[in-house]
C-alpha positions, 0 to 999 in steps of 0.5 A: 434513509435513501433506499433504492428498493426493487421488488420482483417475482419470478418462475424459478425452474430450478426448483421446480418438483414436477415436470409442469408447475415451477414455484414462484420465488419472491427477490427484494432488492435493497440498494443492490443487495438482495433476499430471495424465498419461495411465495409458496405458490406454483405456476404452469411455466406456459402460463407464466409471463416473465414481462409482468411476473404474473399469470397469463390470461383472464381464469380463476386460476389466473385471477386468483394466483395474480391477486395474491402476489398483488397483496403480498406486493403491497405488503412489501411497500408498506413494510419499507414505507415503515422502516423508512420512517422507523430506521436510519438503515435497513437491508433486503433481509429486514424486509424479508425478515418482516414479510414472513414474521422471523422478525418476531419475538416470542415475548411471555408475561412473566418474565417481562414482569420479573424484569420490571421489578428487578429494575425497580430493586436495583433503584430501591432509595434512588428513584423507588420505594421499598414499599413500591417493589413490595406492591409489584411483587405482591402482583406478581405473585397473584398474576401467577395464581390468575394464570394457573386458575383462569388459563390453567398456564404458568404463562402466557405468549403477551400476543394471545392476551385478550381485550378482557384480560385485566378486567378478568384479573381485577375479578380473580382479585375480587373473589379473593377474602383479604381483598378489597375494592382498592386492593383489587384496582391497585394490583391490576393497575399495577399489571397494567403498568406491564402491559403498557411497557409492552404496548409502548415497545410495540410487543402488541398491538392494543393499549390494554389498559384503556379496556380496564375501567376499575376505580377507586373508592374514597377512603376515611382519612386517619389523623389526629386531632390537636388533643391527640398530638399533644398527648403524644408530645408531652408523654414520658417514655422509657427508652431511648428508641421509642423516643427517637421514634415519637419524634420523627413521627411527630416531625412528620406531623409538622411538616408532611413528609412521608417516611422515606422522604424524612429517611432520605433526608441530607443536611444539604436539604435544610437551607434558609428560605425566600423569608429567612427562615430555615427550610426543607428543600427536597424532592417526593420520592414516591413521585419526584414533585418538589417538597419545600416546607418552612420549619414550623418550631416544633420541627426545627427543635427536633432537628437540633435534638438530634443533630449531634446523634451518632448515626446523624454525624456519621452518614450526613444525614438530617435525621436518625430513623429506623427501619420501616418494620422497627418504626411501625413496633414503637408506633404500635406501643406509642398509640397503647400507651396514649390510649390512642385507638387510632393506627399510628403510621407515617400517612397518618402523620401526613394526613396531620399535617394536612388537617389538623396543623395546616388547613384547619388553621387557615393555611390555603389549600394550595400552599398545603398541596405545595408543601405535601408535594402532590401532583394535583390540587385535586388530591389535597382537597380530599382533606379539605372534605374531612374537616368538620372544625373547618365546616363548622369555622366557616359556617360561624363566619357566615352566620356573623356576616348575615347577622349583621347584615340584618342589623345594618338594614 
């Protein structure tokens, strides 16, 4: 924008309350229009020269009252130079508005929090989880408790928040019993999603999240041995449900994918792939990377098992799957009635294929984080350090390779 700003302070008698001092009155004028208010401070109108809109002679007085009305000039053009960069159009009242602070909104955390996951609700199965709304209000609920405990407040204005106020957080968590070290870091950088929302609207001024140094700690990953799923495969349940149920689990163990991804799962998305066999085309929901994965035999058999069932014909759907809540049930029965005394879930599925079904078997760990949909390669070897068999593998072939290097010397 091409703003045509002038700035002029000026003795303003109308206004004057005493017989000697007169007050000061600020005018900013933009492209023609003005804004006018009181700078708070009087003058002697003798003293006053119109000329410079400035206090006359060398005092204290004089100095004094001169250098604030050379700061609160410069304030003005810095707030022009910003709004030049920041907007296509700007008035007299913006800068005025900005100069005394009537620009700013009192925003608190609550609500900011309440409408972050009220946006997630409305994105359920698009671009969210129900897992993930799920986690944001479990935060929620525990930063309701922090306020009241730490800051004896059911809010706080987001501008009184402190360098300190996730790391105080993070130790509320920790002094809870059913709380662990990842829990704790989970839920606080989950709050500090919200604050990072507030540092990018410029609701405040600091990036509170570079002050939080929580970390992760490494976690044994649960899967099953080739043994275990074999079991599961081969036995006989009663009942139509808890059938259906092994068998998703078990495609899960075949091709990776997690559960809301196989929930969502379209006919469209089985396409034939680059070799000429069936493949699975499809995004991550948790974290919208790509996901293809050619169908190993076991996956493709139990598709054709199913592509005739009810709720399959009749929602486009690849797959029939259950609520969440009814599929963690079976799982729970499954794992008893194998003698498994692992927790069966849909990660554990996930872990499977990425140990026992691929890397075990000599599938490179970069088709593996391909097929898993990871973001980094780093994730995927995570599994690669479980893998004892895999240890034990390449170690056999090392020791084959000097044994006969000995014998060739």
């Amino acid at each position: 924008m091409n703003a045509k700003v002038s700035i002029l302070f000026y003795a303003k008698k109308s206004k004057a309350t005493s017989l000697t001092k007169v007050p000061i009155y600020l005018r900013i004028t933009v492209n023609g229009k003005r804004a006018e208010f009181s700078t708070g401070k009087t003058v002697v109108i003798d003293k006053w020269c119109s000329i410079q809109s400035r206090q006359k002679g060398s005092s204290e007085e004089a100095r004094a009252l001169n250098k604030y009305l050379d700061v609160l000039y410069s304030k003005i053009l810095e707030i022009e130079r910003n709004l030049i960069l920041s907007r296509d159009y700007f008035d007299a009242n913006d800068i005025k508005n900005i100069l005394t602070g009537k620009d700013k909104v009192e925003r608190f955390l609550i609500p900011i929090f309440e409408e972050h996951n009220n946006k997630i609700e409305k994105l359920l199965g698009k671009e969210y989880a129900l897992a993930t709304l799920k986690n944001f209000k479990t935060c929620l609920a525990h930063l309701k408790e922090f306020l009241w405990k730490f800051h004896k407040k059911s809010d706080i204005n987001i501008q009184k928040l402190e360098l300190s106020f996730l790391n105080d957080f993070d130790f509320f968590l920790r002094t809870k019993s059913n709380i662990n070290n990842n829990s704790a870091v989970k839920h606080t950088k989950n709050l500090g999603k919200i604050l990072k929302i507030c540092y990018q609207n410029n609701w405040i001024e600091k990036d509170l999240v570079m002050f939080y140094k929580g970390r992760f700690q490494e976690v044994n990953v649960n899967f099953l041995t080739e043994e275990e799923i074999n079991t599961i495969m081969n036995k006989e349940f009663s009942g139509k449900g808890i059938d259906l149920v092994r068998d998703m689990f078990i495609f899960s163990c075949y091709t990776g994918l997690a559960y809301i991804d196989i929930y969502n799962l379209k006919k469209e998305q089985l396409s034939i792939g680059i070799d000429k066999t069936l493949w699975i085309i499809t995004n991550r929901q948790k974290t919208g990377n790509s996901s293809n994965i050619p169908l190993l035999p076991i996956a493709e058999e139990i598709i054709k098992k199913y592509e005739n069932h009810p709720s399959v014909s009749n929602s486009g759907k690849l797959l029939p799957v259950y609520t969440n809540q009814k599929v963690n049930e079976y799982l729970k029965t499954i794992a008893e009635n194998c003698g498994i005394h692992k927790k069966l879930t849909f990660h554990c599925a996930r872990h499977t294929f990425a140990t026992t079904v691929t890397l075990a078997n000599n599938v490179s760990i970069e088709s593996v984080s391909k097929m898993l949909g990871h973001k980094s390669i780093k994730t995927t070897q995570h599994y690669a350090k479980i893998l004892d068999k895999k240890v034990s593998e390449d170690m056999k072939n090392l020791k084959n390779v000097l044994n006969q290097r000995e014998r060739s010397i």
